[in-house]
N, C-alpha and C positions, 0 to 999 in steps of 0.2 A: 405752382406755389405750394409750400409745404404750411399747411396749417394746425401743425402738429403743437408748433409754438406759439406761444400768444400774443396779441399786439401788446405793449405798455404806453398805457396812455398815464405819462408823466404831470402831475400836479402841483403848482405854488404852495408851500407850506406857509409863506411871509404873509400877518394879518397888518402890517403898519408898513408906509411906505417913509419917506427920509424925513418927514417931519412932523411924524406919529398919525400921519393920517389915516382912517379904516382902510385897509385892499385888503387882497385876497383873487380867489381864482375866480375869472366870469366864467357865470352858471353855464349862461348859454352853449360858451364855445365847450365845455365838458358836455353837456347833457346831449347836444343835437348830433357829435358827434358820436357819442356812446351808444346815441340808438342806431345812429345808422349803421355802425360796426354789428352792433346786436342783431340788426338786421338781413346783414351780409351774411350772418353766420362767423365771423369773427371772434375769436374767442379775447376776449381781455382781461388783462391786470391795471390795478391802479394803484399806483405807491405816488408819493413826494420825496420832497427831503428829509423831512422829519417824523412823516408816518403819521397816524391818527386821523383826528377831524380836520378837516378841508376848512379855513376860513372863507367865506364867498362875500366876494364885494357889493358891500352892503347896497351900490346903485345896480345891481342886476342879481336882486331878488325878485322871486318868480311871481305872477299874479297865480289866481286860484287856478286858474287852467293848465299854465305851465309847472305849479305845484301837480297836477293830478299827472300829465302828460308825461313828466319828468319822473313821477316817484321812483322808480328799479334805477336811474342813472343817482338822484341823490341820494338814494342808500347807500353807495359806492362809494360816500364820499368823508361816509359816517365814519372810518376806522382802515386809513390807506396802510399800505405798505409802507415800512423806512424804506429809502431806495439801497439803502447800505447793504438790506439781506435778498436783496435781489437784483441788484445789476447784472451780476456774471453770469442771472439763469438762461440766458438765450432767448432773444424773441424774436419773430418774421418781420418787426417793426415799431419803433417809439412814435406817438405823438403827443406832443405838447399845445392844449390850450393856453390860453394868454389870461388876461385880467393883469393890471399891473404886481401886483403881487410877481409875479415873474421875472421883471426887470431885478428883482430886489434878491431874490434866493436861486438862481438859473447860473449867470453868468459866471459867476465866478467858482463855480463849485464844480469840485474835479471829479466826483461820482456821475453829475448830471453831463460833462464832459466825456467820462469813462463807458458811460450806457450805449449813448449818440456814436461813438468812435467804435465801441466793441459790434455795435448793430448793422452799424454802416460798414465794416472789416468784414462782417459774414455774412453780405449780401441783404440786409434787409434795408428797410425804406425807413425816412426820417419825413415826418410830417411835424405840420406848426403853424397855430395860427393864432394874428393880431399882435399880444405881447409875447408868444410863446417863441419865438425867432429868437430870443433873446437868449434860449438855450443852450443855439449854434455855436453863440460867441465862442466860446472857451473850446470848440470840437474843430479836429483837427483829420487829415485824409491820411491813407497810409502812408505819405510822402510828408505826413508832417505839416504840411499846408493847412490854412484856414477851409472848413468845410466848404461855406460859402464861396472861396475865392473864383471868379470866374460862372457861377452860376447864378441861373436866375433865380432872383427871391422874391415873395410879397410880405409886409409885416407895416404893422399900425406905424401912419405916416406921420412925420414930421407935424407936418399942417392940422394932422388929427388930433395931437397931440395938444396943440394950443387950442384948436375947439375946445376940446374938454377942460381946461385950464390947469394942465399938469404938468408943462411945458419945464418951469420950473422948479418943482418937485421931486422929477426922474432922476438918475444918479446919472446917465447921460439920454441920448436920443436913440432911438433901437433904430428909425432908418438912417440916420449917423454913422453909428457907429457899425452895421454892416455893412455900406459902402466903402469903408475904412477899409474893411475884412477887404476887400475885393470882389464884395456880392455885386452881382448885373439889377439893381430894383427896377421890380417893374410894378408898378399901382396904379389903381386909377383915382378916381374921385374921391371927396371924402365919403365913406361909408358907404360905397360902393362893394358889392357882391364880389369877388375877385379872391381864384385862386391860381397858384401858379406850377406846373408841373417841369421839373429840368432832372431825366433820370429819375432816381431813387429818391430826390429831393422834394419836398410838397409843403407851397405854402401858404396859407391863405393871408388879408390884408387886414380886418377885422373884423368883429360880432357878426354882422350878416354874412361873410362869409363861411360862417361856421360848417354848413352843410356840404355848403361846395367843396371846400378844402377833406371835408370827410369824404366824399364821393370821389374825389378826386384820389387818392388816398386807397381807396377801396381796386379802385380800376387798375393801381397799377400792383398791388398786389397780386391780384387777379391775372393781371400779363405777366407775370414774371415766372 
């Protein structure tokens, strides 16, 4: 693996979800993963769509510990990249945390389409996890195909969805409407640990799989 270029760990810029409610990005799925990357020796970028300050959903503010544990991952998050002046730089790999903020600023945006297709066209790895699947939608294979089509994916479930009571809120269902794509889902329980490796593709199902999906993530860089 050439680690000459840096991963992009792509960001939610959306603070309001469809019916002016607080989102934004979970802390978690950015911070557990950025240290594990930090850890590997991974070198990272952080932009959004809009650049600047990270809004983070206000239910997955950190206590005092995950404040101290987290600080070098939330400085990252003070002052991102627009993804506009850096999609074309080349990276060995994008990942996308989730938080719903995601479902809202991801899908339909043709730069966040153009990073994922340009990354995945030179060989690098596409990870994602809980809302951050939502990315995929709009990314397409050399053939023009749905990224997903045929591959396995994990991403915050249907069922999880209604747990949390945002069932009706969402602009549609993320396990929805990747099955639609032709994704293979494979999840387990609610809030269950679960990440899913198919190739180049990596995805985890939600918050607790944060680490997983980053380790997971890291390994096949590393094989490649």
């Amino acid at each position: 693996m050439n680690l000459d270029k840096p991963l992009l760990m792509l960001v939610t810029s959306a603070s309001q979800m469809g019916q002016g409610q607080q989102t934004g990005l979970w802390l978690e799925e950015f911070a557990v993963p950025w240290q594990v990357f930090k850890d590997n020796n991974i070198p990272v970028r952080v932009a959004s769509p809009t650049g600047g300050k990270i809004p983070i959903d206000p239910r997955s503010v950190p206590d005092d510990d995950q404040k101290e544990a987290w600080r070098e991952a939330i400085a990252e998050l003070q002052d991102t990249r627009p993804l506009e002046e850096v999609w074309e730089d080349g990276f060995v790999g994008v990942f996308v945390p989730g938080g719903h903020g995601a479902m809202f600023d991801m899908p339909d945006n043709p730069l966040v389409a153009g990073v994922l297709q340009r990354t995945w066209a030179q060989g690098g790895v596409v990870g994602a996890v809980c809302h951050g699947p939502a990315a995929l939608i709009g990314a397409r294979d050399e053939d023009g195909v749905p990224l997903v089509k045929g591959r396995k994916v994990a991403c915050f479930t249907n069922e999880e969805e209604r747990e949390v009571g945002l069932e009706e809120v969402m602009p549609f269902l993320l396990e929805t409407r990747l099955s639609e794509l032709g994704a293979r889902i494979e999840n387990k329980g609610k809030f269950e640990a679960h990440a899913v490796t198919d190739g180049r593709l990596v995805t985890g199902q939600n918050p607790p799989s944060s680490k997983v999906t980053a380790e997971a993530l890291v390994e096949v860089l590393y094989s490649e």
